[in-house]
Steps between C-alpha positions, in 0.01 A plus 500: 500500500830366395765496804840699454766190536859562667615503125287801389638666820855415389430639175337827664789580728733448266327747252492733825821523515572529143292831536643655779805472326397668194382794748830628574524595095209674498495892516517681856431807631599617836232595732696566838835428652434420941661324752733332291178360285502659084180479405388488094157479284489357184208554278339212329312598245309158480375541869356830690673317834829661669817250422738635778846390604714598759914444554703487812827314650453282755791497714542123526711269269244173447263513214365183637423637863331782333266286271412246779346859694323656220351097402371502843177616437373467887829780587367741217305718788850564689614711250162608298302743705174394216517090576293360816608181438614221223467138481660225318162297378707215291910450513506325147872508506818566735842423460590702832780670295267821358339303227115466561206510416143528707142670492417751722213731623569865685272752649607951455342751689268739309749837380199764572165453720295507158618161397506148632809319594667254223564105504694329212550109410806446323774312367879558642802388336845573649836383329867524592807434311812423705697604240469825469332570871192637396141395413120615454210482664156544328124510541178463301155478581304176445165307538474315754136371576539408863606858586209699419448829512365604866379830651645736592730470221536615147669236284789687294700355199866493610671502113836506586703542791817435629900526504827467370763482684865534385854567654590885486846555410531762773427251767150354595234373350311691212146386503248642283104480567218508277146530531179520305138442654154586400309566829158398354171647582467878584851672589554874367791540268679712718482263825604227221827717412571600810499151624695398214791765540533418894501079447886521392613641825418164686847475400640747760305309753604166357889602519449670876297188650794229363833695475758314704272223509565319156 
């Protein structure tokens, strides 16, 4: 079996971010406006998996502190009620200044007693441009042999997930979160969407755990 090089990694993350770009154009419907979270569904009509995003302001004026948070994968259960934990596997690159690169693994709780809890390996890509103050932080699922697939947890596919984050003219920080997973294995539909439509509102949680704080 061939071995994925830093290069190839490169090459991913940058096409990561390319994507989650070209998510903001696509077409959104709202779901459900709470706690300062707007949720939206869009409908892909090449995939049968929910592609939600959510919106909120951060009250906080750093893009950069913001991305260093949501890049820390090992903080991600703080603020999602879902994660047990996360773990930086491989730092392939970090400039300390928002612009990184690493694999990761992380462990969710099962979302009904039916079902078996989730783990996902993955790639995570976080940029920041001074510029402007703002930056992106992405995630895809990869291969990683050495992290194998262990009881009592389901393997999912993480396709895409991950944020945007942007100066809002009103004051703040406008971020923008994205996420679409396939579960794997045996999850009913509903549970699936259900799960889907409440995974944006980590963002409330997000905002109340680090306000005044970044």
């Amino acid at each position: 079996m061939a071995t994925t090089g830093a290069e190839d990694y490169e090459a991913k993350g940058a096409a990561m971010v390319e994507r989650i770009k070209a998510a903001m154009s696509l077409s959104w419907s709202k779901i459900v406006a709470n706690q300062g979270v707007t949720v939206y569904r869009h409908d892909d009509p090449s995939s049968p998996i929910p592609f939600v995003r959510g919106e909120a302001v951060f009250p906080g004026t750093s893009a950069l502190a913001i991305i260093k948070a949501l890049a820390d994968a090992p903080k991600r259960p703080q603020y999602d009620d879902m994660c047990i934990s996360g773990v930086v596997i491989r730092k392939l690159r970090d400039d300390d200044q928002g612009n990184k690169l690493t694999l990761g693994h992380a462990c969710f709780k099962s979302p009904s007693m039916m079902v078996s809890a989730r783990d996902f390996v993955f790639l995570s890509i976080s940029t920041f441009d001074a510029a402007s103050n703002s930056g992106i932080v992405v995630s895809q699922s990869v291969d990683l042999p050495e992290i194998p697939e262990k009881k009592p947890y389901v393997r999912g596919d993480l396709m895409i997930s991950g944020y945007i984050i942007e100066p809002e003219p009103s004051g703040g920080m406008h971020i923008n979160y994205f996420a679409q997973l396939d579960p794997k294995g045996w999850i009913p539909t509903a549970v699936v969407n259900s799960v889907a439509k409440d995974q944006p509102m980590l963002l409330a949680k997000f905002i109340n755990q680090y306000k005044g704080k970044l």
